[in-house]
C-alpha positions as CSV (number, residue, x, y, z in Angstrom):
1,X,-14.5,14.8,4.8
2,X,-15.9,15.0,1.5
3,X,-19.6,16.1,0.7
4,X,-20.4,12.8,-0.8
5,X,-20.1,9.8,1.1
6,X,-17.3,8.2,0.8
7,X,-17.7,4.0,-0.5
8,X,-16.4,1.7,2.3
9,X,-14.8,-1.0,0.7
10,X,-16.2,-4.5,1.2
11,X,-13.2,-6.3,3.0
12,X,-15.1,-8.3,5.7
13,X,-13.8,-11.2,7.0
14,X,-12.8,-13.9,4.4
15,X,-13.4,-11.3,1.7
16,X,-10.2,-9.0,2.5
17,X,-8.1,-9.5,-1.3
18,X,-4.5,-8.6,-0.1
19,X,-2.4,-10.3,3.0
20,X,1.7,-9.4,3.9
21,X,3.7,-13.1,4.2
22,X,7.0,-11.8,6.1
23,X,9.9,-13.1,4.7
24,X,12.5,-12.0,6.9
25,X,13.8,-9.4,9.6
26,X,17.0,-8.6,8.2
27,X,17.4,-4.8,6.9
28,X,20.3,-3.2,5.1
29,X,18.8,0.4,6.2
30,X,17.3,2.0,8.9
31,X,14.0,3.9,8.8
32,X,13.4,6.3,11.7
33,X,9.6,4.9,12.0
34,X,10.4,1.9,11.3
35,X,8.3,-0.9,13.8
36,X,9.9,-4.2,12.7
37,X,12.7,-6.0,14.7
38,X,15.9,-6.1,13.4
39,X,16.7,-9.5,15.5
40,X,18.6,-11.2,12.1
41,X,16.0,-14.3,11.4
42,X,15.0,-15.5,7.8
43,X,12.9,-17.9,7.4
44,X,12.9,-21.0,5.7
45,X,12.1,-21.7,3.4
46,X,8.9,-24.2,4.3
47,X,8.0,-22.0,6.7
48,X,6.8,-18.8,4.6
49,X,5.2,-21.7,2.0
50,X,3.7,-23.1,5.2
51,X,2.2,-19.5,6.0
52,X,1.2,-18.5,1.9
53,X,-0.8,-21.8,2.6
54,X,-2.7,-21.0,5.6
55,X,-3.4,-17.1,4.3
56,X,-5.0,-19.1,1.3
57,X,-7.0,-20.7,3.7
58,X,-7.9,-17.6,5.7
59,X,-8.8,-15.3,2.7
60,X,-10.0,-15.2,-0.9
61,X,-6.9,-13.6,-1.9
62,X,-5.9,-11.8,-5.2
63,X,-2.4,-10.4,-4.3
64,X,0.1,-11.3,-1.4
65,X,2.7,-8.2,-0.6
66,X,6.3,-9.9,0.3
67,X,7.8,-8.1,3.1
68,X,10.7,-7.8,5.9
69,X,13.0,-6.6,6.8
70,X,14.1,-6.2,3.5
71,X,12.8,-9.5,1.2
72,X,15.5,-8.9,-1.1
73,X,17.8,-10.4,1.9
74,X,16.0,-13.7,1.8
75,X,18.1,-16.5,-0.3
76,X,15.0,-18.3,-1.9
77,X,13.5,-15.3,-2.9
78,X,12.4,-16.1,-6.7
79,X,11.6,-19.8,-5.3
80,X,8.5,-17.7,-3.3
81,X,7.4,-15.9,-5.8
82,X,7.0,-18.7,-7.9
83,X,5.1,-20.8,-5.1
84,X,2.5,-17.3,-4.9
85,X,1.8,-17.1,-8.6
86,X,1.7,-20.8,-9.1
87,X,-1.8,-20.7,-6.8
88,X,-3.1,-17.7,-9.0
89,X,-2.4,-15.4,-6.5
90,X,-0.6,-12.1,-7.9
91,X,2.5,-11.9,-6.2
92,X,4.1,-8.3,-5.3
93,X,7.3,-6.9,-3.0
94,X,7.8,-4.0,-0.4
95,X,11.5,-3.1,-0.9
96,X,14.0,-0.2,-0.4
97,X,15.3,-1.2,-3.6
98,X,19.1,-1.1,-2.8
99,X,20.0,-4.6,-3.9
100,X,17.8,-4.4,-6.8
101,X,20.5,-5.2,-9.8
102,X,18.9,-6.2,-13.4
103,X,20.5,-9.9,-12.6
104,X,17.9,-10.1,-9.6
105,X,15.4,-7.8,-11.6
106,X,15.2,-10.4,-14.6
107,X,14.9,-13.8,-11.8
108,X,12.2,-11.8,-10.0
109,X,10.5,-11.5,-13.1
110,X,11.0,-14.8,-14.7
111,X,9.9,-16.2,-11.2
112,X,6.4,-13.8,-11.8
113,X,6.7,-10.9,-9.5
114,X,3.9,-8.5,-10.7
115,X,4.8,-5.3,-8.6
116,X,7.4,-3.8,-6.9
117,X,6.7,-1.7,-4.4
118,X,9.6,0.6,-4.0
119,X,10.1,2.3,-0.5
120,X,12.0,5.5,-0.3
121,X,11.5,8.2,1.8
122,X,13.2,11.7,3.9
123,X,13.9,9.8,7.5
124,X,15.4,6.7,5.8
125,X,19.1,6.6,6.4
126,X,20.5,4.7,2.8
127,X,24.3,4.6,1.4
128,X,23.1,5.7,-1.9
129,X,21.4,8.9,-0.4
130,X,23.3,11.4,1.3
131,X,22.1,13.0,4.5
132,X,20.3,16.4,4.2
133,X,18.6,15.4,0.7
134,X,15.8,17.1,-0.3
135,X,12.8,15.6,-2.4
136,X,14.4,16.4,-5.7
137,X,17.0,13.7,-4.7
138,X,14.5,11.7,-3.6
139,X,12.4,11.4,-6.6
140,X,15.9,11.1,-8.9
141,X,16.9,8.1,-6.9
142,X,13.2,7.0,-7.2
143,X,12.8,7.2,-11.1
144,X,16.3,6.2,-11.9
145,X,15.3,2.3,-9.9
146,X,12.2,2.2,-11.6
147,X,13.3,3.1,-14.7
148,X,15.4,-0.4,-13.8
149,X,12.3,-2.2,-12.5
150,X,10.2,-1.7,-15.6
151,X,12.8,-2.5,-17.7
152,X,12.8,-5.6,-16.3
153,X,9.3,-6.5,-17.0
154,X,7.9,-5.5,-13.3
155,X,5.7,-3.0,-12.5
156,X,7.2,-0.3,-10.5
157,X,5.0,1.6,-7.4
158,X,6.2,4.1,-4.5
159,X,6.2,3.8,-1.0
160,X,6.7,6.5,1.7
161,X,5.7,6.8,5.3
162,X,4.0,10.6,5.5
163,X,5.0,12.5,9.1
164,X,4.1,15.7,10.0
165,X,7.2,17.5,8.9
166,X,7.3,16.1,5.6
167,X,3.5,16.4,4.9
168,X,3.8,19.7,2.9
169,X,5.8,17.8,0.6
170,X,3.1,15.3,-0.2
171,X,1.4,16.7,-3.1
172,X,4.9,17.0,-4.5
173,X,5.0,13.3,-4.2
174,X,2.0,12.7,-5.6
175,X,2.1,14.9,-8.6
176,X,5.8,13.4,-9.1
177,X,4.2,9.8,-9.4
178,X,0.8,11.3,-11.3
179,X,3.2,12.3,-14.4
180,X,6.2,10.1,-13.9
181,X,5.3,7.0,-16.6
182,X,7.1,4.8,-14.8
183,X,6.0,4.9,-11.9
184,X,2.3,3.1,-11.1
185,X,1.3,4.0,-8.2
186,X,1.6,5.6,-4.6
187,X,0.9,3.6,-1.0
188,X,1.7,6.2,1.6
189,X,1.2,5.2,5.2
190,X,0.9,8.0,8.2
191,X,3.1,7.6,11.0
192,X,2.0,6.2,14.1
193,X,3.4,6.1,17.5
194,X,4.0,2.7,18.0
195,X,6.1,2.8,21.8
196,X,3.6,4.3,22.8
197,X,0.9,1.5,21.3
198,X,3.4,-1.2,22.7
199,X,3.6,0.3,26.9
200,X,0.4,1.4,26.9
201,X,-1.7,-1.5,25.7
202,X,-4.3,-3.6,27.5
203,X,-5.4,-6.5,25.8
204,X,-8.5,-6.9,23.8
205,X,-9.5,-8.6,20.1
206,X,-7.6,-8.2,17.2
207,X,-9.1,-9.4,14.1
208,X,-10.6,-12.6,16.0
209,X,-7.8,-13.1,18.1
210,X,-7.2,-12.3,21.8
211,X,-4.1,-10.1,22.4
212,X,-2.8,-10.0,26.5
213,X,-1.4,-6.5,27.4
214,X,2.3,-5.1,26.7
215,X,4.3,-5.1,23.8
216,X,5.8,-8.3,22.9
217,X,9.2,-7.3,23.6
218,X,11.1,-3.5,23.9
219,X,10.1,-2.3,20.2
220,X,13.7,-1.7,18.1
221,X,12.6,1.9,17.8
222,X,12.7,2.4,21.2
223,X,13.9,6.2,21.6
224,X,13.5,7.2,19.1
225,X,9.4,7.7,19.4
226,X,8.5,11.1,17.1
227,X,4.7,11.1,19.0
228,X,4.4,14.6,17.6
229,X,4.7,13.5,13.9
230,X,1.9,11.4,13.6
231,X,-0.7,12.7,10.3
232,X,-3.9,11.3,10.1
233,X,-6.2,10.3,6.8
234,X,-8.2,13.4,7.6
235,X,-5.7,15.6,7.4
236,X,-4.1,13.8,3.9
237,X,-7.7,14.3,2.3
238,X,-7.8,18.2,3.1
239,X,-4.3,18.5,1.4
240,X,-5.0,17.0,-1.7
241,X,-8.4,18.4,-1.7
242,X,-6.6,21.9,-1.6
243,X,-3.7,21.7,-3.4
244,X,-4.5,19.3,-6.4
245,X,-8.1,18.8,-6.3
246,X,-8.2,15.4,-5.4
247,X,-10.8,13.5,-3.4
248,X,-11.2,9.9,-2.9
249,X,-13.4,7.7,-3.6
250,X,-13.4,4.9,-1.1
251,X,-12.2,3.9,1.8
252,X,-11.3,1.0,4.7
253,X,-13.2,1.3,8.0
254,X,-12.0,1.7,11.7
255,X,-12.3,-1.1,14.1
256,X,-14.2,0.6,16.1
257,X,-16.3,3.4,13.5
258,X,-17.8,1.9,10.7
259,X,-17.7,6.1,9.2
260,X,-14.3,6.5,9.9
261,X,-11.9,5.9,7.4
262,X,-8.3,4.7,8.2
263,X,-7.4,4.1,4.4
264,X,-8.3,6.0,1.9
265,X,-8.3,5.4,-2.2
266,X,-7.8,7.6,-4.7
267,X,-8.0,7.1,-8.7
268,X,-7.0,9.0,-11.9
269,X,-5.5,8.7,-15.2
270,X,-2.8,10.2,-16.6
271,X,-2.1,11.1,-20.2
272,X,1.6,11.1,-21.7
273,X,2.4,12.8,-24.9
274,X,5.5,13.1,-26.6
275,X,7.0,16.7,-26.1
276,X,4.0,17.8,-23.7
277,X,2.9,18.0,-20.3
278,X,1.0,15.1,-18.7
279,X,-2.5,15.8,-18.9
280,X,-4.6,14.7,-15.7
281,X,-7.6,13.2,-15.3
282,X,-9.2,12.5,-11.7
283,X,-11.3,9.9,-11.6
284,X,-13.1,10.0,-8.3
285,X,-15.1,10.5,-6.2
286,X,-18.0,9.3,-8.4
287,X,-15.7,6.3,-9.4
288,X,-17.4,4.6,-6.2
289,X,-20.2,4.0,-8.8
290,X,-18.3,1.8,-10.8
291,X,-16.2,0.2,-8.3
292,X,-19.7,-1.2,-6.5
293,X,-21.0,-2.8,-9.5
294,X,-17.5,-4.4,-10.0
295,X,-17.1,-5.4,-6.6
296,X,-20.7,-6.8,-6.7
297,X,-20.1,-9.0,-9.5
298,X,-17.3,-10.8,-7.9
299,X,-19.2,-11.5,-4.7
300,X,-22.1,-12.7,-6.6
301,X,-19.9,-15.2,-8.8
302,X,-17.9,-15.8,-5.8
303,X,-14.1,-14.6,-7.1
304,X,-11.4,-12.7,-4.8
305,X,-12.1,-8.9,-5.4
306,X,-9.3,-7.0,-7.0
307,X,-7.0,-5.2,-5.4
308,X,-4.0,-3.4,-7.0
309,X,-4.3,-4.8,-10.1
310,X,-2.3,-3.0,-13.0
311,X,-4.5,-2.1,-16.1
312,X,-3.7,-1.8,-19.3
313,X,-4.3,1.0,-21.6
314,X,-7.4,-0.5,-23.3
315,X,-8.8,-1.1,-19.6
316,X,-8.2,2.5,-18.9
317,X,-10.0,3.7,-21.7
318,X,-12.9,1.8,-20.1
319,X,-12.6,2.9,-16.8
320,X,-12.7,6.5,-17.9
321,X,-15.6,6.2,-20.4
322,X,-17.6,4.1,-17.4
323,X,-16.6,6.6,-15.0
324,X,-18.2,9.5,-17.4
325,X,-21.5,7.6,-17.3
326,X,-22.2,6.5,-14.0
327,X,-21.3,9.8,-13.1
328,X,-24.6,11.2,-14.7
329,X,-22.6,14.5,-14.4
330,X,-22.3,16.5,-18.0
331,X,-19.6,18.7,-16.9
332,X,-17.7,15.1,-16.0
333,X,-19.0,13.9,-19.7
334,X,-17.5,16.6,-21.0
335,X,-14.1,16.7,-18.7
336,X,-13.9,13.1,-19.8
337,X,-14.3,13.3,-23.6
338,X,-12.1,16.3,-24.1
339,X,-9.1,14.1,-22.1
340,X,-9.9,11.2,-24.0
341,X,-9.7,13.3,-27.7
342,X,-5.8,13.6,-26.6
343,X,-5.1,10.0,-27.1
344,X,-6.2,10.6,-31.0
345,X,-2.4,12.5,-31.2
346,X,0.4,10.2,-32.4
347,X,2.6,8.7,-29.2
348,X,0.0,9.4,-26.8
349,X,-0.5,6.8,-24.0
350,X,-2.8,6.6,-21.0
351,X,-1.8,5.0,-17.7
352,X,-3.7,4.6,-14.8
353,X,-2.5,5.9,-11.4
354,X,-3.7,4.8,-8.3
355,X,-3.4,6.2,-4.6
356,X,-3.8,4.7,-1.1
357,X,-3.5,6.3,2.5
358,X,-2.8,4.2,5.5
359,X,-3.7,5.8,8.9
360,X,-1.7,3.4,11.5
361,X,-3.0,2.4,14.9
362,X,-3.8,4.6,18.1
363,X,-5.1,3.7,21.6
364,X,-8.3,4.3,22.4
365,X,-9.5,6.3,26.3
366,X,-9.6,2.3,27.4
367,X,-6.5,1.2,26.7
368,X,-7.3,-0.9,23.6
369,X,-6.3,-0.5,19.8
370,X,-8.5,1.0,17.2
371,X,-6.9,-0.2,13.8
372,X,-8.4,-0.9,10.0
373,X,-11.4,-2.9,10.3
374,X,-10.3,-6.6,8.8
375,X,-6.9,-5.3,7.5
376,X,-6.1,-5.7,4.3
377,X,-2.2,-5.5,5.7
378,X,-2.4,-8.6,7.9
379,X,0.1,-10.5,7.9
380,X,0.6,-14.3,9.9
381,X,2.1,-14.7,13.1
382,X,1.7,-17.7,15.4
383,X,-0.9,-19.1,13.2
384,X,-3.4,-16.3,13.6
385,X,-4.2,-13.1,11.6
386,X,-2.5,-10.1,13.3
387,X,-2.6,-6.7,11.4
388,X,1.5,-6.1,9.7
389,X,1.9,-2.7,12.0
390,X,1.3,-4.4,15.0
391,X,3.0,-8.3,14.7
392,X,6.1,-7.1,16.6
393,X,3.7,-4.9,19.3
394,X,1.3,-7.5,20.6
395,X,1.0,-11.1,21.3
396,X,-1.4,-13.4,21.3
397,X,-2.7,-14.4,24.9
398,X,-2.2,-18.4,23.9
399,X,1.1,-17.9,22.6
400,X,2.2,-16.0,26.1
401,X,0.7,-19.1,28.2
402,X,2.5,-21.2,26.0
């Protein structure tokens, strides 16, 4: 990895910022890697309240993630949205973005819907994409919703799950969403062989709870297991280390390795000029500097740390002149300040661009399952925390005596 240690993130046990509420597990696509059932259900109503309630009570939480199936399905969609953000908690959405007209744009907005989190990618098979498309199709389809999205007030971020075959096309991705303005940021999760997780399984902890052996039911994927297309975080920070110069800053901890990272962050700005070519600024890996003191400061006062939050320009600014000094490095001082003289040209803006890599699950020699240590993607199933990638794969040993 890099030559400077990498900043684990604080998430420990009531301190995690960011839970998933599933909504539904109805879908209007299919995804190749997809691990979700397809069985049909929505939830009431009361129901997903009932569990934005208990995650409350299980976290200090700054953003909850709205997920499926696809949420979009779900009939009381805005009416959850406004519950989230009426308990100060910013509320965002995972969706593939097909039914996202401006009449359901402008209700998701009205309702408070922060960030939209907009999942498109090569092994999805989507009516408005034909088969055989390459990435220029892609990011088309991508910028022409978000151009949608941001018209309509929300915040507009990209999500793609990275396998092995398509993981020469990631720094295409990534330099597509560092100079696309309307497009925030980039959540990319690694494939993981989940049938194999599911048959293979033997029981153990998961975050606090006790999970008996065998998947919870044949996974909806079943056959269609890719084992040989699973990436992992190491190999992601090598790329973008190569081809773009970019290294992270921070990162969220195995299960079982305090030193290995399973997600990793990166941070930079991006300059827009009228008629010109985005200018780049990357802001780690000395950004860790910052980020502790921040971090720091909310556990001493006893706030939710932040976690995808969307900064302005003004706050950018900041960031890069805080960066520059903590940095104690004059050739960063000097990177920084010659970026920073481009915003003195008329129509320049700045915009900061954020990037997160999620290595999924794998069994370990024993038979149990090494995942993100207190996951920021967990999500609530029978009552009890249970990491998002792995809600449909295990079971909790009470609920199968029950």
């Amino acid at each position: 990895m890099s030559a400077r240690p990498l900043y684990r993130m604080p998430y420990d046990g009531k301190h995690v910022p960011h839970l998933v509420i599933e909504v539904n597990q109805r879908c209007n696509i299919r995804c190749t890697a997809c691990y979700k059932h397809k069985d049909g259900e929505t939830k009431p109503l009361e129901t997903v309240l009932g569990e934005i309630d208990l995650a409350l009570q299980r976290r200090d939480l700054r953003a909850i993630t709205l997920a499926g199936g696809e949420p979009t399905l779900h009939p009381d969609l805005p009416a959850i949205i406004k519950y989230i953000d009426s308990r100060g908690v910013q509320a965002q959405m995972l969706t593939n973005g097909y039914k996202l007209s401006d009449d359901l744009l402008g209700r998701l907005h009205e309702a408070g819907l922060k960030e939209l989190f907009l999942h498109i990618d090569s092994f999805q098979d989507r009516p408005d994409l034909r088969r055989g498309r390459g990435e220029k199709e892609l990011n088309d389809l991508r910028e022409q919703i978000a151009k949608r999205v941001v018209a309509n007030g929300i915040h507009c971020s990209l999500v793609l799950t990275l396998y092995r075959a398509t993981l020469n096309d990631l720094p295409g991705v990534v330099r597509f969403t560092l100079t696309n303005p309307y497009i925030t940021r980039l959540l990319v999760t690694c494939y993981t062989d989940f049938d194999r997780i599911g048959r293979e399984f033997r029981g153990g902890d998961i975050l606090g709870t006790l999970h008996g052996p065998g998947a919870r039911r044949p996974l909806a994927m079943s056959g269609d297991s890719l084992a040989e297309e699973a990436v992992t975080s190491r190999e992601v920070e090598a790329l973008l280390r190569k081809e773009l110069g970019m290294a992270p800053f921070g990162y969220v901890a195995s299960s079982h390795n305090l030193t290995e990272p399973r997600w990793l962050f990166y941070y930079s700005l991006a300059q827009h000029q009228p008629g010109k070519p985005t200018r780049l600024l990357h802001i780690a890996p000395t950004f860790d500097r910052a980020v502790r003191l921040v971090y720091g400061l909310a556990r001493l006062r006893g706030n939710p740390y932040s976690f995808a939050d969307v900064l302005s320009q003004r706050q950018s600014l900041t960031i890069a002149l805080v960066n520059a000094l903590v940095s104690a490095s004059p050739s960063t001082v000097r990177e920084t300040m010659a970026f920073l003289a481009g915003m003195l040209r008329k129509g320049s803006s700045i915009q900061h661009k954020s990037f997160t890599f999620q290595q999924g699950p794998n069994l370990t020699a024993d038979g149990a399952i090494e995942y993100c240590r207190d996951c920021p993607d967990a999500t609530i199933r029978d009552g009890v925390l249970v990491p998002v990638c792995l809600v449909d794969v295990v079971r909790p040993k009470a609920a199968q005596a029950s």
